[in-house]
C-alpha angles and dihedrals in degrees: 000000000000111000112211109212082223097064108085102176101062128093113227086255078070089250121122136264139170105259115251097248082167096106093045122102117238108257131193093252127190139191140190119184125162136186138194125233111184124210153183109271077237102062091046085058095057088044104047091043085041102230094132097129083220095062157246089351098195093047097043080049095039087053096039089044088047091050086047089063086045099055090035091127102048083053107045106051096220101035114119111227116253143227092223117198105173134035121171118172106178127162136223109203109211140188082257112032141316110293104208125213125197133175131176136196137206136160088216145128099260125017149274104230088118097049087062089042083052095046094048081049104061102027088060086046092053092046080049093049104045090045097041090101097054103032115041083171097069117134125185114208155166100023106184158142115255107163132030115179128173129175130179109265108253106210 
């Protein structure tokens, strides 16, 4: 089996293994994903004005997108778990839909670009979930990283 250099979680018999993170320095990281979920003009009203009999449906997603980062590693078989230090979940409503931001933050020895991915994730499938009886026509969408960031840790 071809091995690719870029493909850090195979084993050169091609199976897979959690990287050795063990000889990296820990590093102030960073991550921004979004994602889209469009919506009837409709279903952002009773959001927005709140009237969905299930709930506030941006604060049940924003807590549920903030415990996916957070369980990143029981859900993703060769994540290391993180120190996370920082965990934002905010939504844009559109015309179209709720665009959802997430960013996390470590001080840690690999990154956190899945626990905002994560985060993005679950926070698009609750607002799925709570909305499903009302909008047949959702769509989740775009889920994606859009910033990276690491800096030396100052003591």
């Amino acid at each position: 089996m071809n091995k690719s250099p870029s493909l850090t979680h195979l084993r050169e018999d091609g199976s897979a293994a959690m990287v050795d993170i063990s000889g990296k320095p820990i590093v102030r990281r960073g991550a921004v994903a979004e994602g889209f979920i469009s919506l009837e003009s409709s279903t952002l009203s009773t959001i927005t004005d709140g009237q969905l009999p299930k709930g506030d449906v941006l604060a049940v997603s924003r807590v549920a997108g903030i415990q996916a980062a957070k369980k990143t590693a029981e859900l993703i078989p060769l994540c290391h778990q993180l120190p996370l230090t920082k965990v934002t979940v905010d939504f844009n409503v559109e015309s179209a839909g709720i665009r959802i931001t997430a960013t996390a933050r470590t001080d840690a020895k690999t990154g956190v670009e899945m626990e905002a991915l994560s985060a993005v994730s679950i926070a698009a499938l609750t607002i799925y979930d709570m909305c499903k009886a009302i909008d047949k026509s959702m769509s989740i969408q775009g889920i994606k990283l859009v910033e990276k960031t690491k800096e030396a840790v100052t003591t």
